[in-house]
Structure formats: structure tokens, C-alpha cells
N, C-alpha and C positions, 0 to 999 in steps of 0.2 A: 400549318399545311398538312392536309391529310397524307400517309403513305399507302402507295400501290399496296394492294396485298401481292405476294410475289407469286401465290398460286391463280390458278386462271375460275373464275366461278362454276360450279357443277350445273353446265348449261339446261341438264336435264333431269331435275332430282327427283321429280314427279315417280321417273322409272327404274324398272328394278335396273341394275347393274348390264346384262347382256338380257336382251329380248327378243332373239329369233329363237334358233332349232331350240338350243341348250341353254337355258335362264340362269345356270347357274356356273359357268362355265368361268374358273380359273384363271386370270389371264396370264398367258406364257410368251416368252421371247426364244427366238434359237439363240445357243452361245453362239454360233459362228458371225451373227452381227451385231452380239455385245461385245465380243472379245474385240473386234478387228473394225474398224473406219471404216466401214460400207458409205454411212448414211452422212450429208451434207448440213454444217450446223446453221449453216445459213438459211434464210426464208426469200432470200431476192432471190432469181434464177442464177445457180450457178454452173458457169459451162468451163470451169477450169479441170482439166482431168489430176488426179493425184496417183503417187504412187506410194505402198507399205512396204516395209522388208523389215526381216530379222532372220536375221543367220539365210538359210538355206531356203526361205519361203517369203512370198512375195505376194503383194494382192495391187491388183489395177484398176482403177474406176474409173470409166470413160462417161459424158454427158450424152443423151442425143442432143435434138435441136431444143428440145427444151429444158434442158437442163439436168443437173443431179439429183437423184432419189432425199428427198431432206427426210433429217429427223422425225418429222411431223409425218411425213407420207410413209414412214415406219408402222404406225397405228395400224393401218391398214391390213399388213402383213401381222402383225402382231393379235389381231383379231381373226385370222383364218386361221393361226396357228392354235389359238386358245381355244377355239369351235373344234376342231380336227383333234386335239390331244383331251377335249372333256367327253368325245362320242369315240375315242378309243379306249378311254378309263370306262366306257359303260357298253362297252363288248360292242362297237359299231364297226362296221367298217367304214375307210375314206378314201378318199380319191384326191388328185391334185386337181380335177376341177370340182370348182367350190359354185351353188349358187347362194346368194346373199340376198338379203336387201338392205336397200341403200339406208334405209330410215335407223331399221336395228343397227346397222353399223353405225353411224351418225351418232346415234344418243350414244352409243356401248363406247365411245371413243369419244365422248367430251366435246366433240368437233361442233362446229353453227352447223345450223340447217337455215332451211330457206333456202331462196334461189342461189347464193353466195355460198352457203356451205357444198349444194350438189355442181356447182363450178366449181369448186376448188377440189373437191373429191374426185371429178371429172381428170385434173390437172396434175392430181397426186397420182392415178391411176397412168396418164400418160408417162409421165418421169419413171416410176416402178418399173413400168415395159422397157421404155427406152435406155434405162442407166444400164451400161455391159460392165460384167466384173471379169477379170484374166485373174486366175490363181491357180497358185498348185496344192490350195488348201481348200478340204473337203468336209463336209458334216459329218460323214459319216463311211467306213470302209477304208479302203485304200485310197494313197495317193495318188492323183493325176492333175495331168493339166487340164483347165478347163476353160470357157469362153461362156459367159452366158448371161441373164437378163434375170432380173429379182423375180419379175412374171413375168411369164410367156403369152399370153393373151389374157384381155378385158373387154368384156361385151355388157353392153347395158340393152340388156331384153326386154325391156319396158318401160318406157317414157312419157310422162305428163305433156300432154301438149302446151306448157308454160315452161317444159326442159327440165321438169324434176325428175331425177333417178327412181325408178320403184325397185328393178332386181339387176344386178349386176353377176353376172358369171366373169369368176378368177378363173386363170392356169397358172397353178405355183410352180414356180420354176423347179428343177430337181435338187435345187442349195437346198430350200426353205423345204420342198416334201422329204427330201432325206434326211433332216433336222428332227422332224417329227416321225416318222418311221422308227427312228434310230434313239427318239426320245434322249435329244439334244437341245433339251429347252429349261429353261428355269423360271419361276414363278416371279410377276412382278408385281408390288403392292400396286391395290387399285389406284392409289393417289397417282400414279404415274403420268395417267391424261390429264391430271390438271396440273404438271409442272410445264411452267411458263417457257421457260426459257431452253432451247438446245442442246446448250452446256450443262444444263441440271440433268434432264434428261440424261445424256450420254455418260455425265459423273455415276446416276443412280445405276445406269446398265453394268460400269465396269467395277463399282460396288460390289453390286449382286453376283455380279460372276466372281470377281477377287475374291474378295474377304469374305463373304458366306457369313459362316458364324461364327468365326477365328476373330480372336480376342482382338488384332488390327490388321492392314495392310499398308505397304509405306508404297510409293512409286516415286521416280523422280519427274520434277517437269518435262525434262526434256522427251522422256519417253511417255511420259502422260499424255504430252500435247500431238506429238505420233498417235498415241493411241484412238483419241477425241477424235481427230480427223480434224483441227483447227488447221487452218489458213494464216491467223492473224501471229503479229510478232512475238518474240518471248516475253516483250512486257508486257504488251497487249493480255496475254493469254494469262499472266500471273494477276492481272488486276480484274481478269474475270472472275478466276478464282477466287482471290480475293474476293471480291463483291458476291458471290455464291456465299461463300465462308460465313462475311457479314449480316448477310439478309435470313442465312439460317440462325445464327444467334441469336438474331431478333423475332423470327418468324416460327422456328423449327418447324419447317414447311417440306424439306426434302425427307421424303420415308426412310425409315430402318436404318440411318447410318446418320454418325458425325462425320463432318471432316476439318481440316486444319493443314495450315502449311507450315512446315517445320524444317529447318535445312535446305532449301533448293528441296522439299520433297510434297507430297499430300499423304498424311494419314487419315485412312479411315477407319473409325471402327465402327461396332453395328451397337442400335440401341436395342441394349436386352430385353426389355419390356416388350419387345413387336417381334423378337427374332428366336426367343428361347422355347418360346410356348413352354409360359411358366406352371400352366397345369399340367403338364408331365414332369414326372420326375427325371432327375439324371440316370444318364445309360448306366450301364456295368461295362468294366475295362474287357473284358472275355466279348462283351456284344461288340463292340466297335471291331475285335478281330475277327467274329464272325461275319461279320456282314462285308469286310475288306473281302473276305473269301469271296461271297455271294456277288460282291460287284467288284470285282477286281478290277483297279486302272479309274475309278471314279473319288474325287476327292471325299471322305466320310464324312465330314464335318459338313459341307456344302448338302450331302445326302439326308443328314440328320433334321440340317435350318429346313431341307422342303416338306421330308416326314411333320418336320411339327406343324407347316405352314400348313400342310396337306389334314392333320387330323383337326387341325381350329379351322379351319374355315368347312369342312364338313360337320366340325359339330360333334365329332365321334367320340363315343366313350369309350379309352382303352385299357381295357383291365388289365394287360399284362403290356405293357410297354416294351421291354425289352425284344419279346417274342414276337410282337406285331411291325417291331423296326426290322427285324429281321426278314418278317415278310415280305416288306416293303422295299429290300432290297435285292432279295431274290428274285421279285418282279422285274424290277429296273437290270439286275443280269450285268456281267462282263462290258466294261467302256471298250466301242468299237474301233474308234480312232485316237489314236495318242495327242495328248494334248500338246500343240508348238510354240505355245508360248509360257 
């Protein structure tokens, strides 16, 4: 009997990577919805509202009628964010309204096309608008309370008369533009759109945001399945993992990171080969305190894995390493909002 490959096929390999404005563009997520259960791992419609807390801070995720913002209908958001922070790295200005087209998003996010993928895009686009989040946790600035919607409006400005999407204009809500503004984002391996399943997905986000490039991260279940935003029971959720754990041993399908369960906990650590950019050399201990100066309040180590992520996928030859990471931090500047969790 043949096995499922666990990744989903590269529907569109023909094309480059991102194929509207910026062809070369990064893909970035905000922390504020790797860190925290925003997004629903389920793919039925789900109209269950949930609630987060830890200590002093709290987040609330209400349905409209059609349900919660899923995993999958993250793409979306995760593709205006990536557009918007690659034409700010090339002196552009942006705006929170985005026009797109439907087709470039589609390939650029691994998504079907056809009349089934621009219905379901359609579907993603409604739940985005509709999902209301209450928190008193912000991207960017100070604290306050807030009430508000992932977007604010979605307009499709041009339409096939067979109901294909041609350009869709976003208004990113002020979570997702103060994310980027405030350059509250982190880099996600492209493999991203072809992980199958929810729980991978949502493992690799709080990966990337934990453990960076620090040797491990331990969590416990019980705060882990908090964190996922799962629904389902404590065994349920251990035997998902579980089966994530398995099908990476067999497949090594999930990007930049093991993981393992060990105690009632998940260890992750990251695979060196994808995360050190082993064509630079090691810092100097003196550089990591400079650059603590230059970006005060930002983890270093998290700042180093995107430096190297940032100089291999541009290609860049860097003769002096150490001076050019310190550049690099001087850009990114003082972390605005202390981190709550």
C-alpha cells in the first residue's frame, strides 16, 4: 500500500515563487498570530467562539455566520504581509489597502485554482472579515483594549463572467498593519504552503517564533494545546502529535525544526543545516552585545537565524560579517512592545 506523502504537491511549479508586484518577496508571518490561537485548525466551519489567557492578558475569538478564520485562510494574510515588508526593504511605501490579484496569490500560496480554488478564496476572504478578535494584546506600542476584525474590507474589482477572481483589493486590519509597520514579523520557510495538515502548520509557526536558533525549546502539553488553539481532548491532541512526530521521521517533511515528545512536554530543536547559514562564519561575543545595544528588547539569537535567512536567500556576499549583522540590527532598532508571553 502506497503512503500519503504528508506534504501537499507544489500545485504550481511551473512558477516563480511570488508573481505579482515583488517576484521575490520573503514570505513573512506577524508574531502576534504565531504567538497566540488567532486561527482555527479545523477546515469544517467552525462557529465555536474560544477564549486565551495568561496572567494579565487575554485574547477572544468570536465566529461570524460563517465561521472562524482557519489556518489555511492565514495564507492570505501571510501573503499581503510578505508583499508589504519586501517593497518596505526596497524604500516603497504601503498602505493598508492592498490591491492583489487573485491568480498571483493562488499560485504564491500553493492554493487550487479553478473555479473551486476562486470559491474557496472567496470563503477564506469572508471568515478573515468576519472572525472579531477582543484583546488587550497589541503588535505594536502600547497597551490597550481592542475589538476588531483580521480585515476590514474585501472587494473583488474584477470578475470573469464564469466567477473567476481577477483583482481583489484588502483593508488589513490595524493588528496585521501594525505588525508590519513595527516590523513584527518573521521569516517562514517556503515549504510552509505545502504543509498538509493544521497542526503542522501551527507546530512550525510556534517553532519559528520559540526556539529560532537556540539549541532547543521544551513546552508542556497542556500549554502547548492552549497555545495551537486545538479543541480536541488531551489524548486526542497527544496522538496528533504523536502522528506529526511519526510521519516526520519517516518523511522529514516539516521545515527547520525536530520535534519529540518527552515528559508530558515537546522538544524542539532547529535543523542546522536550514537555520545557521553555514556560509557565514560565527559572531564575535563583543557583536552579539552590540547589536543587544542596537536592538534592545529583541531576542539576539532569533535576530541572527533571520540575518542569515536574510543574506542566503538574497544571495549576498558578506565580507565582514560581524559589521554587516550589526547593521542589520541597527535597521530593525529598539523592540516596541514587550513581549507577554
Amino acid at each position: 500500500m502506497s503512503i500519503r506523502d504528508p506534504l501537499l504537491p507544489k500545485r504550481h511549479p511551473q512558477q516563480d515563487f511570488f508573481v505579482c508586484d515583488i517576484v521575490d518577496a520573503a514570505i513573512k508571518g506577524d508574531m502576534g498570530s504565531m504567538e497566540h490561537p488567532v486561527f482555527s485548525l479545523t477546515t469544517k466551519p467552525d462557529m465555536k467562539a474560544r477564549e486565551y489567557r495568561n496572567g494579565d492578558t487575554f485574547m477572544k475569538v468570536s465566529p461570524s455566520s460563517y465561521g472562524l478564520a482557519t489556518v489555511h485562510d492565514r495564507d492570505i494574510l501571510i501573503y499581503c504581509i510578505s508583499q508589504c515588508m519586501a517593497a518596505l526593504n526596497n524604500g516603497q511605501q504601503v498602505d493598508r489597502k492592498l490591491k492583489i490579484d487573485a491568480h498571483a496569490l493562488i499560485e504564491a500560496t500553493n492554493r487550487p485554482r479553478g473555479g473551486r480554488g476562486y470559491a474557496l478564496l472567496k470563503d477564506s476572504l469572508r471568515r478573515l472579515q468576519g472572525t472579531q478578535i477582543e484583546t488587550n494584546i497589541t503588535q505594536g506600542g502600547k497597551e490597550t483594549f481592542s475589538v476588531f476584525g483580521l480585515v476590514d474590507r474585501a472587494d473583488v474589482v474584477r470578475e470573469t463572467r464564469d466567477g473567476r477572481m481577477q483583482e481583489i483589493e484588502i483593508t488589513l486590519s490595524d493588528w496585521v498593519f501594525d505588525a508590519i509597520e513595527n516590523n513584527h514579523v518573521l521569516t517562514l520557510s517556503p515549504t510552509y504552503f505545502q504543509l498538509r495538515k493544521p497542526i503542522e502548520r501551527r507546530l512550525y509557526e510556534l517553532a519559528r517564533k520559540h526556539c529560532g536558533k537556540q539549541s532547543k525549546w521544551e513546552i508542556g502539553l497542556t500549554k502547548l494545546k492552549a497555545k495551537t488553539g486545538s479543541q480536541s481532548t488531551d489524548k486526542e491532541f497527544k496522538r496528533m502529535l504523536s502522528k506529526v512526530i511519526t510521519d516526520n521521521q519517516a518523511h522529514e517533511h516539516m521545515p527547520d525544526y525536530t520535534f519529540e515528545l518527552s515528559d508530558h512536554k515537546l522538544v524542539v530543536r532547529p535543523i542546522r543545516t536550514t537555520l545557521t547559514g553555514t556560509s557565514l562564519p560565527p559572531l564575535k561575543s563583543d557583536t552579539y552585545e552590540e547589536a543587544r545595544h542596537h536592538a534592545a528588547g529583541w531576542d539576539i539569537r532569533i535576530l541572527e537565524a533571520e540575518w542569515r535567512d536574510w543574506v542566503a536567500a538574497k544571495n549576498i556576499t558578506v565580507q565582514h560579517p560581524d559589521k554587516n549583522f550589526i547593521s542589520f540590527c541597527k535597521k530593525r532598532g529598539p523592540y516596541k512592545n514587550e513581549e507577554l508571553f
